[in-house]
N, C-alpha and C positions, 0 to 999 in steps of 0.2 A: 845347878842347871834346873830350868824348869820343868813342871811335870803335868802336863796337858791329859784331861781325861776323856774320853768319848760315850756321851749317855744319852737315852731316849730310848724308846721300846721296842720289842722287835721289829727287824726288818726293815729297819729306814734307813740302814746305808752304812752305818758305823762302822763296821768292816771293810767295805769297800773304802773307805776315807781314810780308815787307819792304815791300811794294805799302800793305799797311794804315798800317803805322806811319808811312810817310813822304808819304801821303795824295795820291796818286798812282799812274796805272797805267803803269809807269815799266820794270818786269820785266816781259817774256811768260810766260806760266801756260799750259801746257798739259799735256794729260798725259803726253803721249810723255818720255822720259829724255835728258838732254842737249842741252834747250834753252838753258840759260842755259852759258855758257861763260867767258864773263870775269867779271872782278868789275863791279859795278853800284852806284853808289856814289847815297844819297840824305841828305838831310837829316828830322829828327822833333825835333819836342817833346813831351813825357811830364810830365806832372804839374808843368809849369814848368821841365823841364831839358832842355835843348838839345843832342843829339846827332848826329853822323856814323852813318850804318849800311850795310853794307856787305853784298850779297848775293850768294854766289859756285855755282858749279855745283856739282853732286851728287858727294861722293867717291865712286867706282864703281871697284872693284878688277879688273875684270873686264878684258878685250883687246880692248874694242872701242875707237873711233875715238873719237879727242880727249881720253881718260878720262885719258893723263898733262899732257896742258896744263890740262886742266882743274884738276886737284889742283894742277898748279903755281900755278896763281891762285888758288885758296883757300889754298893757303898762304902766300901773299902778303899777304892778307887777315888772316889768322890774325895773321901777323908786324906787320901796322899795327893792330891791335885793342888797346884798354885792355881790351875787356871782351869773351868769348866767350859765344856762345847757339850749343848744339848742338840742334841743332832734329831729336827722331824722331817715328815715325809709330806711334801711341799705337795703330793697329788691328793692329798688324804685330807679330811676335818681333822681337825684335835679331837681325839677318843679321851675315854678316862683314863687309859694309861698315861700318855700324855698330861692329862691337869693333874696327875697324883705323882708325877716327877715334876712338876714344874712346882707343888706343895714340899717337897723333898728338899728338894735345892732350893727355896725362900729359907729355909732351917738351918741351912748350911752357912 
C-alpha cells in the first residue's frame, strides 16, 4: 500500500487535509505555529485506492523551539513516502520557508 506524506510550513492546511482525507479528527488544527510536532500517521481511501498518509509539522527555518526536531520528522516522513504533496498556502507569496522545502525535496 502506498504511503502519501503531507509537507510545507506551518500553517498552510496540512492538518486540515490530512484530518479530511483520513475522515477523522485525528491531527489538532489550530492556528498558532508548532502544534503538530511528530509525524501523525492515518489511513484514506480515494476513488477506490487505499492509502497510508502521513502528516508532519511545519518546516520553519527560523530559531525557535522544536523547529529542528520537527524537520527531523518530516523528513523522516518524506524518507517513508511513495508519494509527496507539498502542501502551500495559495493566499500567501512563497517565503523562505517554502524555497528551502522545495530545495529539500529536489534532494530527495
Amino acid at each position: 500500500m502506498n504511503t502519501i506524506c503531507l509537507i510545507g510550513r506551518p500553517n498552510t492546511g496540512k492538518s486540515t487535509l490530512f484530518n479530511r482525507l483520513i475522515k477523522e479528527k485525528k491531527s489538532i488544527i489550530l492556528d498558532e505555529e508548532g502544534i503538530t510536532r511528530d509525524r501523525v500517521y492515518g489511513k484514506s481511501t480515494f476513488n477506490g485506492k487505499t492509502f497510508y498518509l502521513i502528516d508532519t509539522g511545519g518546516i520553519d527555518i527560523s530559531k525557535k523551539s522544536f523547529v529542528d526536531q520537527i524537520r527531523i520528522q518530516a523528513e523522516i516522513a518524506i524518507a517513508d513516502a511513495d508519494v509527496i504533496i507539498f502542501v502551500l498556502d495559495g493566499l500567501t507569496d512563497l517565503n523562505e520557508n517554502d524555497k528551502t522545502i522545495a530545495k529539500i525535496l529536489k534532494k530527495t
